[in-house]
N, C-alpha and C positions, 0 to 999 in steps of 0.2 A: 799849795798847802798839802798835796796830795804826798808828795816827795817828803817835805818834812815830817808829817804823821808817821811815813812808813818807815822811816832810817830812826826815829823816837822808840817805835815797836818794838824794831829790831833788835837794834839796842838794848832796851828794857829787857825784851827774849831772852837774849844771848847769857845779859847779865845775872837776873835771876834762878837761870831755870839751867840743869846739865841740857844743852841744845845744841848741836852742830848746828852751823849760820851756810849756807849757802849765797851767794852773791852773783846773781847770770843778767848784765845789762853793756849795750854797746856806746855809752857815753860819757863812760867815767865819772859820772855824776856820784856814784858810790867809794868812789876813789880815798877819798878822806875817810870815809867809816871805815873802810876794810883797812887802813891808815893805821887808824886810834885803833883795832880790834888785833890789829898784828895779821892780818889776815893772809894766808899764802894767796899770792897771787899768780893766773897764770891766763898770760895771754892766748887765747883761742889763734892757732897759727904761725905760733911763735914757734922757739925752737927749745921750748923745755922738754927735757924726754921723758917719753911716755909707751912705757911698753905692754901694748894691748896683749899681750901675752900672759902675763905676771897673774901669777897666780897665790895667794897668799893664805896659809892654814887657817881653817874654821876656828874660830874661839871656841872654846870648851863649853858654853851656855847654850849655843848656837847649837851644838855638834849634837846637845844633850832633847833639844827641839824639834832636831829632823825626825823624819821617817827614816823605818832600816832601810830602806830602798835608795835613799834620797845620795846621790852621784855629783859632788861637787868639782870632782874633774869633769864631768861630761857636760855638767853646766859647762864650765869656763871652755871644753873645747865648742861647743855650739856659739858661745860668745865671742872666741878669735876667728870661727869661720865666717860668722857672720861679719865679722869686722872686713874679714878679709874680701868676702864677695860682695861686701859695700865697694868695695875698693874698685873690681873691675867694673862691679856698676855704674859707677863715678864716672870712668873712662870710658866706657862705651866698649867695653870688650867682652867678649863673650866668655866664658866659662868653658862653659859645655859639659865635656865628660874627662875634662883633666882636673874637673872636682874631688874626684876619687884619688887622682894624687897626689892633691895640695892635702888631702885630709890623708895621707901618708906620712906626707913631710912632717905635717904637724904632728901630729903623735910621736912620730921617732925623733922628734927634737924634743920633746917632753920627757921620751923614755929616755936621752941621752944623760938627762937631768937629773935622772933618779927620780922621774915623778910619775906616780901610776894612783891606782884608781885607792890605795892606801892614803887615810887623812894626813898620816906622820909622813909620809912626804913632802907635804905640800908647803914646807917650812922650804925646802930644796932653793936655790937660787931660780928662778925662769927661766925659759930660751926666750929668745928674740923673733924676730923676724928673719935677723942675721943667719938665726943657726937653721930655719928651716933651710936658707938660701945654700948654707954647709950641705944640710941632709942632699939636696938637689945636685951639687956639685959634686959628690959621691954617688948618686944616681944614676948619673952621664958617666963616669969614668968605670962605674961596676952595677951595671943593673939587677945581672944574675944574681945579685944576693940578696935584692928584695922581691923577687920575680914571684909568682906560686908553684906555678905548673908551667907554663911554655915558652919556648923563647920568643913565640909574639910577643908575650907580655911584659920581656927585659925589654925588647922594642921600644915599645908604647911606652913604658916607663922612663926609658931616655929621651923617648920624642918631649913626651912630658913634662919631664924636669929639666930637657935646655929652657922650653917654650917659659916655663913659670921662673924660672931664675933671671929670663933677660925680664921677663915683665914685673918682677920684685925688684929690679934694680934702684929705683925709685928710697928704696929704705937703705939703701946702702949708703957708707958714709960718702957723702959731700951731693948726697943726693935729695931732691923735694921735701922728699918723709925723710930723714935722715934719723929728724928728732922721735919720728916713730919704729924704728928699727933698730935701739937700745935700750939698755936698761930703763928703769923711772930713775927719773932724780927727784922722786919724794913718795911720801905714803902719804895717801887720804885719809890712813887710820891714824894716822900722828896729829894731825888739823881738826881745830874746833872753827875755823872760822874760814872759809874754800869763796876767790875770787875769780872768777871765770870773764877775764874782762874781754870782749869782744871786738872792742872799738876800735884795733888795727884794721878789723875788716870794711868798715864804713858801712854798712849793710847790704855788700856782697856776700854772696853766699858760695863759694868754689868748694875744688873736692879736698883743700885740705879743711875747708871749714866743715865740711860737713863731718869728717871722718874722724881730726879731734873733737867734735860734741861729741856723736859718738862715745867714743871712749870713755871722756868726760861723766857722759850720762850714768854708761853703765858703773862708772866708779861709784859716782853720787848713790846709784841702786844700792849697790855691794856694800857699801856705810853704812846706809838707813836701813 
C-alpha cells in the first residue's frame, strides 16, 4: 500500500501544483509512472552524456537574488574540482600537489571558452573533460607559456600534465567515462519530470556509480 499511496501523491503533485518530479529508485517499480509522466529517463551508469563541466547562465530572477559578491563561476569551478578529485578518490590515487595543475587546466579550458567570472558568458558552449585533456597536451609540448617565474616550473608542469592526461584517459572516447567526458545530451532545466533509474546497478555501488550520482545530484541542487 505503501508504493501505491506514494506514486497517487506524486502524481496528484506533479499534476496540480508547477513541481519538478524527481524519481531516484533501483527497481523499476516507478517505471510506468515516469511512463505516463513522459518522464526523462536516465540510467545511473549508462552511457547518456553528461558533462560535469557545463555550466549554464543564472536566470535573470536568480541573478536579481544574489549578493554583489556571489561568484557563480567559482561555484561551478569548486563543483568540477570536486567532481574531479571524487574521481581519483574512487581509484585510489593520490592527488597530491598536481592539484594546482588540474586547477590550471580547468580554468584555461573555461577561458578557451569565452567563460570568465562575467554572467553574460555563461550562455558560452562548456569545455569538457576532453578539452582540459587538450589544455594538458599543450602543456607537455609547450610549458614555458604557462610557466610563472622559473623553468622548474615549465618542469613540473610537464611532469604534471603527462601524469594527469594518462590518468584522464578514462573520459576519452571509447573509454569507462566516456559518456562523462562530452557534452550533455540533455538539460535538467528543460524536464519537469527527472528518472534517475538505478536498477542496472543491482545495488552495487562502483566508481561509475558513485560519480554519475554525483553529478546527478548536484544537477538536481542547480534546479531546485
Amino acid at each position: 500500500g505503501k508504493s501505491f499511496g506514494s506514486k497517487q501523491n506524486f502524481i496528484r503533485s506533479i499534476e496540480q501544483r508547477d513541481r519538478v518530479g524527481i524519481i531516484l529508485e533501483p527497481l523499476t517499480n516507478w517505471a510506468g509512472i515516469s511512463e505516463a509522466l513522459d518522464a526523462k529517463r536516465i540510467t545511473v551508469g549508462g552511457t547518456l552524456g553528461l558533462n560535469p563541466l557545463e555550466l549554464r547562465q543564472t536566470p535573470d530572477h536568480v541573478q536579481q537574488a544574489m549578493g554583489e559578491d556571489s561568484s557563480p563561476f567559482n561555484e561551478k569551478l569548486d563543483d568540477a574540482m570536486s567532481f574531479l578529485t571524487n574521481f581519483f578518490a574512487l581509484r585510489g590515487i593520490p592527488l597530491d600537489d598536481r592539484r594546482t595543475t588540474l586547477e590550471l587546466g580547468l580554468r584555461e579550458a573555461y577561458k578557451r571558452n569565452g567563460i570568465t567570472e562575467d554572467i553574460s558568458t555563461h550562455s558560452n558552449p562548456s569545455p569538457t573533460i576532453r578539452g582540459i585533456m587538450d589544455v594538458f597536451e599543450e602543456l607537455i609540448d609547450a610549458p614555458e607559456k604557462h610557466s610563472v617565474r622559473t623553468d622548474e616550473e615549465s618542469a613540473k608542469l610537464q611532469s604534471d600534465a603527462t601524469w594527469l592526461l594518462d590518468q584522464l584517459r578514462p573520459f576519452d572516447e571509447g573509454g569507462r567515462f566516456s559518456n562523462l567526458g562530452k557534452t550533455s545530451e540533455f538539460s535538467i532545466r528543460d524536464e519537469d519530470v527527472i528518472y534517475l533509474d538505478l536498477a542496472q546497478q543491482e545495488g552495487s555501488v562502483d566508481s561509475s556509480t558513485s560519480l554519475t550520482m554525483q553529478l546527478l545530484i548536484s544537477l538536481v541542487y542547480e534546479r531546485a
